[in-house]
N, C-alpha and C positions, 0 to 999 in steps of 0.2 A: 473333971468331966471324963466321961467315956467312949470312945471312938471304935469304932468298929471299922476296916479297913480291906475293903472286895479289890482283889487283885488279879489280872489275868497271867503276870507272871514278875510281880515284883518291882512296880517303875517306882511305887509309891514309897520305897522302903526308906528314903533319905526324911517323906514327910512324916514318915511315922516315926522314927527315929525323933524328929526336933518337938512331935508330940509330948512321946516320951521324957525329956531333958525339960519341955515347958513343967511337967510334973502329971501330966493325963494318963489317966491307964486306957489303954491301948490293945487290941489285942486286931490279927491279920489273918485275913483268910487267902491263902495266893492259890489259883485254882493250879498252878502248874507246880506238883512236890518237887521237883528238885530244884524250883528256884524257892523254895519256901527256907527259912534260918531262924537264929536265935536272936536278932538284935530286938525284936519285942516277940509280947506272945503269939501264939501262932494257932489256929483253930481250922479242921478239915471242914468245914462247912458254915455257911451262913448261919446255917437255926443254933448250932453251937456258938457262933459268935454273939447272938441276940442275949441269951441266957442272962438274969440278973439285969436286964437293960441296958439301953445304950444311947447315948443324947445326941450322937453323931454316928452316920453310916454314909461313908465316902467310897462310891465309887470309883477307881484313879483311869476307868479306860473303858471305852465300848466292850459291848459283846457279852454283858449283863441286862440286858434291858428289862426284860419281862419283871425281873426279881426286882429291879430299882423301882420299876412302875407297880409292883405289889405294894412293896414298903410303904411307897407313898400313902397308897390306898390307907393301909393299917396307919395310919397315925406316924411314923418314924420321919422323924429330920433326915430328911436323902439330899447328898451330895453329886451331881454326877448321875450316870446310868440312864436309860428311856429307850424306849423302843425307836420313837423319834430319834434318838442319839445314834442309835444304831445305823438306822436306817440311812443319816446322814452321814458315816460315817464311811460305812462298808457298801453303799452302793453311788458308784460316783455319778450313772446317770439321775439319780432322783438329786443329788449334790447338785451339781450343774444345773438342772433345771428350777431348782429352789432360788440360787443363785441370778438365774432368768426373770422368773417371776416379781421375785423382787426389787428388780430394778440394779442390781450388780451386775457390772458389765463382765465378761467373759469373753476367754479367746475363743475360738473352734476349735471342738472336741470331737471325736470319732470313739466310741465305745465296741469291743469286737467280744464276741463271745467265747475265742478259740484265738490263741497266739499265732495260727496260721493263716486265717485269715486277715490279721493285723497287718502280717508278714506280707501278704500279698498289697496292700493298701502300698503300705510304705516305699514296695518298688517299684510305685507307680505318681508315688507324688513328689511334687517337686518345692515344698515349702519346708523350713525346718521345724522336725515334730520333737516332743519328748513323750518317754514311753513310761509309762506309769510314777511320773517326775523325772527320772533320768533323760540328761541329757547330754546328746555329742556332737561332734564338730562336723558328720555328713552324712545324709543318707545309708550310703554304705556302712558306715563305723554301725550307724543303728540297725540296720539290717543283720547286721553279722553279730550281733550281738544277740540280738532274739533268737537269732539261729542258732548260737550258744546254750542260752536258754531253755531252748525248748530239747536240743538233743542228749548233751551233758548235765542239766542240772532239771530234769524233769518238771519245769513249768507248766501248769494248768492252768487255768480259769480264764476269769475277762479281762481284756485288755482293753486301759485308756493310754488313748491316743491325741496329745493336746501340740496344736500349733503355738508355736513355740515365742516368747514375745520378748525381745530384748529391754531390762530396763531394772528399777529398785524388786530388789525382792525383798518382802517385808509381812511380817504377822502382824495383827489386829487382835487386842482384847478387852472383851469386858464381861464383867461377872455380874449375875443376875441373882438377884432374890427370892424365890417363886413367881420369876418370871418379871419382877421389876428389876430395873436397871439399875446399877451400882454405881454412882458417877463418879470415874475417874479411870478412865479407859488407859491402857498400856502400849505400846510398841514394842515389837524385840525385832534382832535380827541376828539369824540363826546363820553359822558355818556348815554347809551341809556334806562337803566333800570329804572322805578321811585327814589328807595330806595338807598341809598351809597351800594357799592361793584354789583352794575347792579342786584339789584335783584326786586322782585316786579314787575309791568304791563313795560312792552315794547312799548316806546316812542320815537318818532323823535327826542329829543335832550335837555337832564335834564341840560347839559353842555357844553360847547367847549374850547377848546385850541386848537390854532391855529400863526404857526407862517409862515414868508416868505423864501423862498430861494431866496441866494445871488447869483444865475446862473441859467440861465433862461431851461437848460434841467439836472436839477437832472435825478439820476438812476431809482429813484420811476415815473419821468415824462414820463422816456423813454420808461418805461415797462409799462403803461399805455396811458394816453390823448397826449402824443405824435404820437403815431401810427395814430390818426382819425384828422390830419391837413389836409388832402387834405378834406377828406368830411367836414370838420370847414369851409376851403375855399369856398366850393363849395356852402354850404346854406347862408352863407354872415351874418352870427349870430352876433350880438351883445350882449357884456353879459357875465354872468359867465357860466361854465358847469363843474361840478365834478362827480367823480367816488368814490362811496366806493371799496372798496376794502379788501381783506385781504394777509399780506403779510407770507407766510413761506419759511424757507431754501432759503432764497434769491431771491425768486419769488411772484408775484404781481396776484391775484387772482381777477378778477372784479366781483361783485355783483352785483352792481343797477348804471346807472346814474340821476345825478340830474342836468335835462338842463333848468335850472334858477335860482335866489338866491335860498343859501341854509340856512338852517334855523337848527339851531340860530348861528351858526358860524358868518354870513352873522354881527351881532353886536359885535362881538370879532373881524371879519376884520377892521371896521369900526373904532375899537379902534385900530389899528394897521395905518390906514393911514395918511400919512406924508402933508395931502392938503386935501382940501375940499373935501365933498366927491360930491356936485354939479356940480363941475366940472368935476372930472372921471365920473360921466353917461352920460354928458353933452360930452365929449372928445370922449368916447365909444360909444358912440349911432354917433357920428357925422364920426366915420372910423378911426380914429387917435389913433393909437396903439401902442405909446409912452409909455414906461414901469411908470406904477401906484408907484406912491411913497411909498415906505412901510416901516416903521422902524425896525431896529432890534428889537430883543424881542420877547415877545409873548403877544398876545392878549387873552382874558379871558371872557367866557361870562356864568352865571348864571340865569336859569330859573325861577320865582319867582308864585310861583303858589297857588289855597287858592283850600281848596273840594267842589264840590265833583271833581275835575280833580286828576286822570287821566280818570276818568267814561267816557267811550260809549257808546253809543247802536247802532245796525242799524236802527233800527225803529225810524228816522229824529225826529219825534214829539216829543218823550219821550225824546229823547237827549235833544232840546231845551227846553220843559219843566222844567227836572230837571236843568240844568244851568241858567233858571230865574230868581230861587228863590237865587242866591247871588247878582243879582244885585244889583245896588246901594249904596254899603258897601262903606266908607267913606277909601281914602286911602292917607297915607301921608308920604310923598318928599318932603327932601329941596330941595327949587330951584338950588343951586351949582351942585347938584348931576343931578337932570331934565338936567340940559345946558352940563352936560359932560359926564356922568357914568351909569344912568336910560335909559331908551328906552320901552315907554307906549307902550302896547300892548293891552289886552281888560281892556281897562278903556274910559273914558268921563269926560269933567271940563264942571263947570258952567261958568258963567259969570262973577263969582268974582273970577275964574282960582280955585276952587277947585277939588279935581281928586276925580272920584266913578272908583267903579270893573261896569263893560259892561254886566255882565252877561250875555256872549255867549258861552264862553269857559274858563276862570278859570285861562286863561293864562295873569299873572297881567302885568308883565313887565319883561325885561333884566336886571340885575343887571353885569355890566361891570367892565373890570379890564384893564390895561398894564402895564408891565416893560420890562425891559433886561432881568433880571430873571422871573423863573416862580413864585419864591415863592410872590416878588415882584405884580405881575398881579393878583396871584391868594387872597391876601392879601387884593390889593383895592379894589375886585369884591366882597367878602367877608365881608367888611365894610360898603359897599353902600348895599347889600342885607340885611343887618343885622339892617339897617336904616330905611329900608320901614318901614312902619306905615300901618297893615291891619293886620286885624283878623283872626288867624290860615294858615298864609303864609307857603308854603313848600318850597322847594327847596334841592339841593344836594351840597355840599361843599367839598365832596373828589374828584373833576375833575382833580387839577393838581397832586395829589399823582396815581392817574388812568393813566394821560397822561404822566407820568413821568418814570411809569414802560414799556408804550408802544412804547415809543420813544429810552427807553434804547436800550429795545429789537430789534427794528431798527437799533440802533448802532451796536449791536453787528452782526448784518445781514452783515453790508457794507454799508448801504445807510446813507448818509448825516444829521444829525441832527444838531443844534446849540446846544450849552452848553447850558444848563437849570439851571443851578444855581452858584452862587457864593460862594466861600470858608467859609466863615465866615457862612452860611445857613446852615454849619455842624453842629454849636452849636443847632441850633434850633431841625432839625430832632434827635442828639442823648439825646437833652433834650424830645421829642417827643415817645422813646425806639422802635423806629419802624426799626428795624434791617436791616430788607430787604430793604427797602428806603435809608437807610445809606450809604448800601452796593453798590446802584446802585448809590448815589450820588459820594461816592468819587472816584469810576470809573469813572463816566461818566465829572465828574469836570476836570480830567485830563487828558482823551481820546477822549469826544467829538469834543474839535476844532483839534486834529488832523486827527480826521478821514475824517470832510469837507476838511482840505488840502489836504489828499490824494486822493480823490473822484475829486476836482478844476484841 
């Protein structure tokens, strides 16, 4: 098959890549040149991409919509992309109140159109907020921080302003057919802080664990992306679309949606599925809503990254500038690992298949895991990251001890978890003295498969 691949700056390049290795020709359009490489073909534009046909066209992220909703018009299997996606994605009052409408409960949210006005909010309230997800330990910390913000790093536009709610923080997904449901919804639960314990700059995703439900409407599905199926139906989506959320006292809290792959989860599913994965775009994008093969276990995905990342600026220039200067660092993967467990992201090979860093963004590759257990998943994602070959590599390796307290906590809620570890993985954690971990394991080793029987 043929894929065609609409990219706003490269997240997708690890899926294109295993497209590639499944044996599909492939070719990429990344709107942004200089995160654009050679790991497959590369095309400056859509209607170039089209040429000769294409049985799949995967949008991997908002801010393509018109063009996803044309395709569709013409005939083309569209992945991803809609103005609706857009609109969900990049305006978080229409998010929120979509959220409202359909029966998803929500904290309090304050929307500002100017960072100074926020500014002024914030020194006047007394609950704790987070400022477009970030969050800190006092009014002040957050105060002084937009002040930051706005003088040094020239921030513009709207600010969300959400009260802030202690408890599981956890994605929801499921992937839809032209708009029917796919049954066999996911969980992940993403490391968002640079540093182990979530500390340090605030990131889209240092890590993931993720695993499948064996009933296609868990309690967490209900109280969530179950409510928005008739509007699912209605825009004829193909695709994934998850919900963060946070859950307390037995209630499901929505944050933000994310209506297109979700990153980096999106390569911990991947190691989770039981079939090609050219074929589930290839099935999905064509209307066939045939539950995705997904194995037990949990899927594991690792961020591998070299500095200056996690560095932004607003000011476009200075961003690109300073990520120049690591390009072309020489990086090395065995191939074993390439064919199963790696997922290139900003890098580039030559002609004799050697891999450089892309110097766009910093972001080198996935370093990927699975098992039954998590200790298991989190083990071979930890050996492949530990593998790469590149100079001053970062990355976070407390994910599954992170996902293992948040899942507990789940447990002890009522909603559905799978057992995350095997008996003998005792030895390990009380050779590890980590008390708390202990405590939740040999609980949850012998409470969690009955808490899914009583939930089934």
């Amino acid at each position: 098959m043929k894929f065609l691949i609409v990219s706003n700056e490269g997240a997708s390049n690890g899926i294109a890549w295993k497209l590639k290795k499944e044996g599909h020709e492939v070719c990429q359009f990344i709107k942004e040149p200089l995160a654009r490489n050679s790991l497959v073909t590369q095309v400056t534009s859509i209607k170039e991409g089209l040429r000769g046909g294409v049985d799949v066209i995967l949008f991997d992220s908002p801010g393509h919509g018109k063009e996803a909703d044309d395709l569709r018009t013409e005939g083309y299997n569209v992945i991803g992309g809609g103005i609706w996606n857009d609109k969900l994605a990049f305006d978080s009052k229409f998010s929120m109140k979509a959220m409202d409408s359909f029966g998803i409960k929500t904290q309090p949210s304050y929307l500002f159109n100017n960072i100074q006005d926020a500014m002024e909010f914030v020194a006047q309230h007394n609950k704790p907020l987070s400022f477009n997800g970030i969050r800190t330990k006092s009014q002040d910390e957050l105060l002084s921080h937009m002040i930051h913000m706005k003088k040094h790093l020239g921030f513009e536009g709207k600010i969300l302003l959400q009260e802030a709610i202690e408890g599981v923080d956890v994605s929801v997904e499921v992937w839809y057919a032209k708009g029917k449901v796919c049954p066999q919804p996911t969980s992940s639960f993403d490391s968002h802080g640079f540093m182990p314990g979530d500390l340090g700059a605030t990131t889209v995703s240092q890590s993931s664990v993720i695993f499948a439900y064996p009933k296609r409407e868990p309690r967490i599905v209900q109280q969530s992306l179950k409510k928005i199926d008739l509007l699912m139906e209605r825009t004829k989506y193909s695709g994934p679309l998850s919900i963060r959320g946070v859950v307390k006292a037995g209630k499901f809290y929505g944050l933000e949606f994310t209506p297109s792959i979700k990153y980096s989860s999106i390569y911990a599913f991947i190691r989770l599925l039981d079939e090609k994965l050219g074929d589930v775009l290839f099935r999905v994008a064509s209307g066939d809503n045939k539950a995705i093969k997904l194995k037990e276990g949990f899927g594991y995905s690792v961020k591998c990254t070299i500095p200056p990342y996690p560095f932004t600026h607003a000011i476009a220039v200075i961003h690109k500038e300073v990520y120049q200067r690591i390009a072309h660092q020489k990086v090395f993967i065995e191939k074993q690992d390439l064919d199963t467990r790696i997922f290139p992201l900003d890098m580039y090979n030559d002609s004799k298949g050697n891999l450089y860093t892309g110097g766009f963004n910093g972001v080198v590759c996935e370093a990927t895991g699975y098992g039954l257990d998590l200790w298991e998943a989190e083990k071979e994602a930890s050996v492949a990251f530990r593998k790469i070959g590149v100079v001053h590599k970062q990355g976070r390796l407390d994910g599954a001890r992170t996902a293992m307290r948040k899942m507990d906590d789940l447990r002890r809620q009522g909603y559905e978890v799978p057992p995350f570890v095997k008996p003998e993985i005792l030895v390990f954690v009380e050779e590890s003295k980590d008390e708390k971990i202990a405590s939740i394991i040999v609980d949850a080793s012998v409470s969690s498969a009955s808490a899914i029987q009583e939930h089934n």
